[in-house]
C-alpha positions, 0 to 999 in steps of 0.5 A: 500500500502506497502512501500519501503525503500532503503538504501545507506550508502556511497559515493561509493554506488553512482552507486548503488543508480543510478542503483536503482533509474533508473530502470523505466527507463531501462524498458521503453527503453526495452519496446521502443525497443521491440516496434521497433521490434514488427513494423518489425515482425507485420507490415512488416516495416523496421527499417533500412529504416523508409518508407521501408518493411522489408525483410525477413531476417531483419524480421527474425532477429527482430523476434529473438531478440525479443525472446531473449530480452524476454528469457533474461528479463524471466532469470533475472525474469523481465517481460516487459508486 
């Protein structure tokens, strides 16, 4: 297993020293909203009312959005899965 070393020089890299250390965590939260998606565009079940069906329209919408989170994370050459 090889290793990773990163390297801040500077106070006023403390921003990209949180950015670095976070990126777990933002693909989590991405995971976690394509998750709340996937309930609308697979189940039927809205996200406006957690005991509700989705409309057609809200599918339609989480359907998109998940397409465009994707191209988006693709574009940036993330892969969520």
């Amino acid at each position: 297993m090889g290793k990773v070393i990163l390297e801040f020089d500077s106070v006023e890299e403390q921003d990209d020293i949180k950015s670095a250390m976070d990126g777990y965590k933002w693909k989590l939260a991405m995971w976690d909203l394509d998750n709340e998606l996937r309930k609308t565009t697979k189940y039927g079940q809205s996200a406006l009312s957690r005991e509700g069906e989705a409309s057609e329209l809200e599918h339609d919408l989480a359907e998109r959005y998940r397409e465009l989170l994707r191209e988006t994370l693709t574009s940036y050459g993330l892969i969520l899965d």
